[in-house]
DSSP file (Angstrom, degrees, kcal/mol; ACC not computed):
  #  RESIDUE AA STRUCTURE BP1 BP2  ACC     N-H-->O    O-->H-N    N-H-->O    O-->H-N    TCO  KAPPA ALPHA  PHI   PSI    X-CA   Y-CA   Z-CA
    1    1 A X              0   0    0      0, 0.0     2,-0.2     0, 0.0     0, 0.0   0.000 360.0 360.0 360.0 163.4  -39.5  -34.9  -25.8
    2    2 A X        -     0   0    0      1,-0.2     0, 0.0     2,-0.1     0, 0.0  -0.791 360.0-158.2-105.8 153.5  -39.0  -33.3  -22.5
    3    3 A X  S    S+     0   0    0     -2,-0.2    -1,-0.2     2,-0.0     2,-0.2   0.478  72.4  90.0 -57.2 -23.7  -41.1  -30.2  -21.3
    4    4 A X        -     0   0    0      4,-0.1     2,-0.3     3,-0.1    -2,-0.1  -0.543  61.2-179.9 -77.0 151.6  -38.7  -29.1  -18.9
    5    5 A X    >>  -     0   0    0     -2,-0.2     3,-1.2     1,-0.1     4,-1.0  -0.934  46.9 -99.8-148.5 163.1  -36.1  -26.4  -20.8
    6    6 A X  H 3> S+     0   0    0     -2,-0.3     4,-3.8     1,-0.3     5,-0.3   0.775 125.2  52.9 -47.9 -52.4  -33.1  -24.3  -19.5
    7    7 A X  H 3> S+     0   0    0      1,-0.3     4,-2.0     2,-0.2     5,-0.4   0.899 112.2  41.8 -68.5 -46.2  -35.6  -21.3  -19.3
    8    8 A X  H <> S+     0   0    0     -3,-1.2     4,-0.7     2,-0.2    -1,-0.3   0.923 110.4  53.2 -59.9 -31.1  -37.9  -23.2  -17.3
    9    9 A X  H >X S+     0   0    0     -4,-1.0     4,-1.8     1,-0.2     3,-1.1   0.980 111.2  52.6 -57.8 -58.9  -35.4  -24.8  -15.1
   10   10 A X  H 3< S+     0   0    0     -4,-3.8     3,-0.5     1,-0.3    -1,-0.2   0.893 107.4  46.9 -62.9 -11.9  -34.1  -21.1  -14.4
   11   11 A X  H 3< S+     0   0    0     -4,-2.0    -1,-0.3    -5,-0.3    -2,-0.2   0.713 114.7  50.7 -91.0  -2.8  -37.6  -19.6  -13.5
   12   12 A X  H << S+     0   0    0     -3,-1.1     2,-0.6    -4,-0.7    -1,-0.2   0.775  88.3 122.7 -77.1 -21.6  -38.0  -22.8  -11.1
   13   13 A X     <  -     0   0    0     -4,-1.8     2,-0.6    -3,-0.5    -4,-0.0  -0.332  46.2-169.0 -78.5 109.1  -34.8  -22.0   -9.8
   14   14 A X        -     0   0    0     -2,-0.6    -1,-0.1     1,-0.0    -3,-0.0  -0.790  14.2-134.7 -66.8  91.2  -34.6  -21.3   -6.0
   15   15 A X        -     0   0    0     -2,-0.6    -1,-0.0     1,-0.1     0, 0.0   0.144  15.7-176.3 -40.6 146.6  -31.4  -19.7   -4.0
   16   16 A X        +     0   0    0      5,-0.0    -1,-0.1     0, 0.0     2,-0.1   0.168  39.5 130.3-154.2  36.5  -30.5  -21.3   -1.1
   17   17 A X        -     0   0    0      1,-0.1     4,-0.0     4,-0.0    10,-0.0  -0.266  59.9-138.1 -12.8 136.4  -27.9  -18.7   -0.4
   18   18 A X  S >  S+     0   0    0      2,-0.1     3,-1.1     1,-0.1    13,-0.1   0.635 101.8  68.7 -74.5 -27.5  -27.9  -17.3    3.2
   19   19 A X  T 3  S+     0   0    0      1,-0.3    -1,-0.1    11,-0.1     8,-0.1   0.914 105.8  42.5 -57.6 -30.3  -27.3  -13.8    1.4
   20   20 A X  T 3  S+     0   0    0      6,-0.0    -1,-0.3     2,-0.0    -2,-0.1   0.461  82.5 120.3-126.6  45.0  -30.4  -14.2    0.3
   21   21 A X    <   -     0   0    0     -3,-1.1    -3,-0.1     2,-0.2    -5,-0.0   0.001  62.2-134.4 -56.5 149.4  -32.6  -15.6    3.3
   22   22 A X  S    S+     0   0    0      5,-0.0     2,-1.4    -2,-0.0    -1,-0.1   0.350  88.7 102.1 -90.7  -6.8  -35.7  -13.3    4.3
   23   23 A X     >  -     0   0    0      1,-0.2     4,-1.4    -5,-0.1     2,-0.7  -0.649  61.2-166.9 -72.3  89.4  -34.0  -14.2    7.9
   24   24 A X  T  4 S+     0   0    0     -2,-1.4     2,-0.2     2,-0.2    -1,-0.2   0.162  84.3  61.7 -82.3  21.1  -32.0  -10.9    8.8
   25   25 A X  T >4 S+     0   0    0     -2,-0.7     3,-3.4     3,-0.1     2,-0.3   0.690 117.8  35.4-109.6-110.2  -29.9  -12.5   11.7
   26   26 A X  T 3> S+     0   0    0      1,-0.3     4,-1.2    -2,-0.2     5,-0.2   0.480 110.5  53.2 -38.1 -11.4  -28.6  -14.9    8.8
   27   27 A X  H 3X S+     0   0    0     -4,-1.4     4,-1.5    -2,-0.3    -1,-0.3   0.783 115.3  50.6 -88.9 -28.7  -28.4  -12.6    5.6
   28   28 A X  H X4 S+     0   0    0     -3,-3.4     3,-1.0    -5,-0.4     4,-0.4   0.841 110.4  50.3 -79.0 -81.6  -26.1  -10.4    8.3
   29   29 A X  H 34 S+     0   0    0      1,-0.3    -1,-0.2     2,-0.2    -2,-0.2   0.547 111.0  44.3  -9.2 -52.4  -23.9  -13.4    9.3
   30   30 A X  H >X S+     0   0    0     -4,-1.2     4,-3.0     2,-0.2     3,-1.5   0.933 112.8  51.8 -83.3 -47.6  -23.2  -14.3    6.3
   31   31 A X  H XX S+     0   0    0     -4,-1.5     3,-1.8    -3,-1.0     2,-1.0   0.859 116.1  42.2 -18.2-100.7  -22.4  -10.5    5.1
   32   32 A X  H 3> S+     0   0    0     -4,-0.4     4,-0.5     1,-0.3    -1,-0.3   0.164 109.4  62.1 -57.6   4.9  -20.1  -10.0    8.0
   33   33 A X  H <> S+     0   0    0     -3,-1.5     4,-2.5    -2,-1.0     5,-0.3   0.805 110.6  36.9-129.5 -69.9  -18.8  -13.5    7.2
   34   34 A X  H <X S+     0   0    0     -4,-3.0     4,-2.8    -3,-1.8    -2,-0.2   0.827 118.2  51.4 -71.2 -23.6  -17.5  -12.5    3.6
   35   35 A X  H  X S+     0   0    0     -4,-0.8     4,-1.1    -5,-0.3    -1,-0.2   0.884 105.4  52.4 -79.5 -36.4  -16.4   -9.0    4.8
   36   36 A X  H >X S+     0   0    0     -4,-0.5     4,-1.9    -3,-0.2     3,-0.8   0.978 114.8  48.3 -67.0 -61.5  -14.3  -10.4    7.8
   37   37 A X  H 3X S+     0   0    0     -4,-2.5     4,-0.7     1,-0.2    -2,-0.2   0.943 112.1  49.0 -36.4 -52.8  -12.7  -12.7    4.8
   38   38 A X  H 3< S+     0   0    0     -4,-2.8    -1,-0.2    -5,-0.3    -2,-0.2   0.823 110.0  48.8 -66.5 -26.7  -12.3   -9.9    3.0
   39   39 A X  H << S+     0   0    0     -4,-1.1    -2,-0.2    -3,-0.8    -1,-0.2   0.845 108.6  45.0 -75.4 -66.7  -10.7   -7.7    5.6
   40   40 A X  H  < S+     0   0    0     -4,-1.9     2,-0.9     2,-0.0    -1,-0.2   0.438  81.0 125.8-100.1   2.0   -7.8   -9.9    7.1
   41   41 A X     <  -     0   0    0     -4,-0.7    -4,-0.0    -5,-0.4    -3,-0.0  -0.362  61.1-134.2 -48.7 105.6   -6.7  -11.0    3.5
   42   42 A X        -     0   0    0     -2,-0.9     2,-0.6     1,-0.1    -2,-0.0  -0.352  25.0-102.1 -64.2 164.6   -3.0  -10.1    3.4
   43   43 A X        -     0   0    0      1,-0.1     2,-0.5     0, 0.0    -1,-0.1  -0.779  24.6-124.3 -79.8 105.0   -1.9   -8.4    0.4
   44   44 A X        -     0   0    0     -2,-0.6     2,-0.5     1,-0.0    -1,-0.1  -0.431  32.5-176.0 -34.2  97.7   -0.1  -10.0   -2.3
   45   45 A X        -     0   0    0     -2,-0.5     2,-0.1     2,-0.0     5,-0.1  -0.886  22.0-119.7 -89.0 141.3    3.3   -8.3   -3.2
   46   46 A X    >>  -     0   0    0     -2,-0.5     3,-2.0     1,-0.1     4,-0.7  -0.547  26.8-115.3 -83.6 147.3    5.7   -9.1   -5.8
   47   47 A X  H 3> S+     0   0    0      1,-0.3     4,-4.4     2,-0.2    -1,-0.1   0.765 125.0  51.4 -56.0 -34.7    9.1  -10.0   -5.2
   48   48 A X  H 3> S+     0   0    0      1,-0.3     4,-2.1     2,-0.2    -1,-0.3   0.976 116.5  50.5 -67.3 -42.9   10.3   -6.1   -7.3
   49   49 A X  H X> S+     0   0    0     -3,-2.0     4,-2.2     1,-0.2     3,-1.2   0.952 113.7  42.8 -42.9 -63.4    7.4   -4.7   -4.4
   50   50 A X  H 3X S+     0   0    0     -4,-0.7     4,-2.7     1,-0.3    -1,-0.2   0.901 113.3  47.6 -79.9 -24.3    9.3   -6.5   -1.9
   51   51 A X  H 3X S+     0   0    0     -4,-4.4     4,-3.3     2,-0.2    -1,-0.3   0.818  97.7  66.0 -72.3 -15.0   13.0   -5.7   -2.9
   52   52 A X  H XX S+     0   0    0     -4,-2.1     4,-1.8    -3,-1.2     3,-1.0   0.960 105.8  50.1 -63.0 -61.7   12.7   -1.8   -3.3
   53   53 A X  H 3X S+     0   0    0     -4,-2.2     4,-1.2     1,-0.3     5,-0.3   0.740 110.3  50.3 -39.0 -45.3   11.9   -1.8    0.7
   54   54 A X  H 3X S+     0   0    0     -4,-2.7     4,-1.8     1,-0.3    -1,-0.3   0.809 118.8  30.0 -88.8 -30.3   14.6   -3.6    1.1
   55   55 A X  H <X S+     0   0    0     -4,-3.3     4,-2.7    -3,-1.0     5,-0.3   0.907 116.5  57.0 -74.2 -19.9   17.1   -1.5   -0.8
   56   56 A X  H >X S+     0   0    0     -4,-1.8     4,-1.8     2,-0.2     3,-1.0   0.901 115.4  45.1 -79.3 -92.2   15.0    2.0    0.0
   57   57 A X  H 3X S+     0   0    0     -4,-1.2     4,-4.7     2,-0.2     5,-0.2   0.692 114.2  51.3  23.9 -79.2   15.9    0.3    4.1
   58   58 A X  H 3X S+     0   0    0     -4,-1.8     4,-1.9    -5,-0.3    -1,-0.2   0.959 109.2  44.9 -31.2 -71.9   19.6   -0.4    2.9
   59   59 A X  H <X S+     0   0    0     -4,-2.7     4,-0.6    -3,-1.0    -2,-0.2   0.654 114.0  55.4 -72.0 -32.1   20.1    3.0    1.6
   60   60 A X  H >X S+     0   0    0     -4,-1.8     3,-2.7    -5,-0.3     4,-1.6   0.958 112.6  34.9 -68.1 -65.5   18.5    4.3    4.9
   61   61 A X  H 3X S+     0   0    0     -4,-4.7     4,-2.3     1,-0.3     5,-0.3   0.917 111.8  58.5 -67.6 -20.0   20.5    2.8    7.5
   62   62 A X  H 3< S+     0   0    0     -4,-1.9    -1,-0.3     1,-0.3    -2,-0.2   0.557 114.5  40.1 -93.7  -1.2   23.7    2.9    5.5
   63   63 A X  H << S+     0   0    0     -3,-2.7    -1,-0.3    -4,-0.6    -2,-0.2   0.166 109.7  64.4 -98.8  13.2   23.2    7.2    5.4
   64   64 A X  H  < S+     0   0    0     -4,-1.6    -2,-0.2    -3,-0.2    -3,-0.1   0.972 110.3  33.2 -68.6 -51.6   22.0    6.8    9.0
   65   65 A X  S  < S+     0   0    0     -4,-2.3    -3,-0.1     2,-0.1    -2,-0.1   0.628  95.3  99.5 -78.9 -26.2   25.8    5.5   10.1
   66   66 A X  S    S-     0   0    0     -5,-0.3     2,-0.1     1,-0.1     3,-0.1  -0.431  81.6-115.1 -77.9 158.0   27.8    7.7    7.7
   67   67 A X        -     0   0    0      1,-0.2    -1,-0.1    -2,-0.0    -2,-0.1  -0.358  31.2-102.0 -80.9 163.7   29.0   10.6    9.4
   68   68 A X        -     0   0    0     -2,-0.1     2,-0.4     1,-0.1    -1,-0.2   0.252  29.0-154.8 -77.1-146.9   28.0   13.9    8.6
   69   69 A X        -     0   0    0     -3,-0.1    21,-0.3     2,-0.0     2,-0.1  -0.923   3.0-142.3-169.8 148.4   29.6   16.1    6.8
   70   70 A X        -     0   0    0     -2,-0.4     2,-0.3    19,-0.1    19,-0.2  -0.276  11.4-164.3 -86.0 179.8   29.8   20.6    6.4
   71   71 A X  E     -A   88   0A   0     17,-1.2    17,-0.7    18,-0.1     2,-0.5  -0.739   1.4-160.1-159.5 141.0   30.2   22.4    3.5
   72   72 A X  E     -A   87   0A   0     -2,-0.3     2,-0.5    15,-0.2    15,-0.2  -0.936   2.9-158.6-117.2 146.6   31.3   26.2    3.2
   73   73 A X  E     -A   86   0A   0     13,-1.1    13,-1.7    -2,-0.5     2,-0.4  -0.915   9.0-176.8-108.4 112.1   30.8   28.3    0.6
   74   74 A X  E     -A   85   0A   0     -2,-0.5     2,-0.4    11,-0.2    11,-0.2  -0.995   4.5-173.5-139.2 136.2   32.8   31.5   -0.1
   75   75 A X  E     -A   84   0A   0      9,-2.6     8,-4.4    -2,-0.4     9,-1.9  -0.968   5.2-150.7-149.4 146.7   32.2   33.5   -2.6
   76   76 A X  E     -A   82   0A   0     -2,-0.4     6,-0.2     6,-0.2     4,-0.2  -0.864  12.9-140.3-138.6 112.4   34.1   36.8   -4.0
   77   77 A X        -     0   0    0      4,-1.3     3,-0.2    -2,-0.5    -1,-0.1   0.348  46.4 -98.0 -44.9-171.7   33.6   39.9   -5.7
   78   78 A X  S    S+     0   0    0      1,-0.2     2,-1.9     2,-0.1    -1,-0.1   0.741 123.8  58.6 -86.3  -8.1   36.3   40.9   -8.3
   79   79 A X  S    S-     0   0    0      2,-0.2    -1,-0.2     1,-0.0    -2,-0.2  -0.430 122.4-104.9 -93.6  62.4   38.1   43.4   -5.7
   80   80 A X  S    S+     0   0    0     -2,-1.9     2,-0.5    -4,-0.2    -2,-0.1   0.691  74.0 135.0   4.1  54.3   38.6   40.2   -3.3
   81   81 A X        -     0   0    0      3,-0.0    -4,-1.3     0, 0.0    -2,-0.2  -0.961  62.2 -98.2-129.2 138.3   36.4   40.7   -1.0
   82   82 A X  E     +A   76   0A   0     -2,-0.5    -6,-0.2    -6,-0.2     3,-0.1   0.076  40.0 164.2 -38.2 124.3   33.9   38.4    0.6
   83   83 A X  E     +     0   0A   0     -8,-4.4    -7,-0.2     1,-0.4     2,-0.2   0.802  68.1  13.6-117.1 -13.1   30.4   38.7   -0.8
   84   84 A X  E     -A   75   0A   0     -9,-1.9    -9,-2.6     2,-0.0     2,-0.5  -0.887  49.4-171.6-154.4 152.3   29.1   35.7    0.5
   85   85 A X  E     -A   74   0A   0    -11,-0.2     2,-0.3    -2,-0.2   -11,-0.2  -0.956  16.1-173.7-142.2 117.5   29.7   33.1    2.9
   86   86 A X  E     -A   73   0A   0    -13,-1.7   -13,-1.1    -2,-0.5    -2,-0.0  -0.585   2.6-179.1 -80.8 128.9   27.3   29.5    3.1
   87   87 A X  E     +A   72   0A   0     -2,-0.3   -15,-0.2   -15,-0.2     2,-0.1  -0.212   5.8 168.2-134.1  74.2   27.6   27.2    5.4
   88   88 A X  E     +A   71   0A   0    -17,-0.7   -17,-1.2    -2,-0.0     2,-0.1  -0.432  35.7  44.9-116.3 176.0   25.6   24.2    5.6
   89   89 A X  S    S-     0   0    0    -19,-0.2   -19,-0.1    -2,-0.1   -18,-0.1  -0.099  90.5 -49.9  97.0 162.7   25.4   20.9    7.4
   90   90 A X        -     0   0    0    -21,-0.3     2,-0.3    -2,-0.1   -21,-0.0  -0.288  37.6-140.5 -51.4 148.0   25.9   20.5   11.2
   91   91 A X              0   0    0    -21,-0.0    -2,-0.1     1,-0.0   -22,-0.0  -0.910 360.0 360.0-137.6 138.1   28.6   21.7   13.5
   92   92 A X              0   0    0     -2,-0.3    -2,-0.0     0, 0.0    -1,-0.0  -0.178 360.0 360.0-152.8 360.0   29.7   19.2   16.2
C-alpha cells in the first residue's frame, strides 16, 4: 500500500507559476503579460449586434440625403381669426 495520498501530494505541491515567484521583476512580467492579453482582446459581437449598426447607419444616411421639409400651422378662433401660427423646419 502506498503512503503517498492526494492530500499529501497536495501539501508537497509546489507552484511554478511566475505569478507566484518571490522574484518581483517576474511576478510583474507576467501580470502585465496577462493584462496586455486582456486589454487588446477584441470584443465578440453577434451578428443581431452587428446588423442594428448597420441598419441604425442605413436609416442615418438615407434621412441625411432626403430633403428637408417645413411645416405651418395655423390655427383659428371661432370668429376666423388667427390665434396661432407654427412654423417649423428650415427655410432655404
Amino acid at each position: 500500500m502506498s503512503d503517498t495520498t492526494p492530500l499529501t501530494e497536495l501539501a508537497n505541491f509546489v507552484a511554478k507559476s511566475p505569478l507566484v515567484s518571490h522574484d518581483e521583476f517576474e511576478h510583474r512580467t507576467a501580470v502585465n503579460a496577462i493584462a496586455d492579453n486582456l486589454a487588446f482582446r477584441p470584443a465578440r459581437q453577434k451578428v443581431t449586434d452587428l446588423l442594428s449598426i448597420v441598419m441604425a447607419l442605413s436609416a442615418r444616411t438615407r434621412r441625411m440625403v432626403q430633403p428637408t421639409i417645413e411645416v405651418d400651422l395655423d390655427v383659428f378662433s371661432p370668429n376666423n381669426k388667427r390665434a396661432v401660427k407654427l412654423r417649423f423646419g428650415q427655410s432655404q
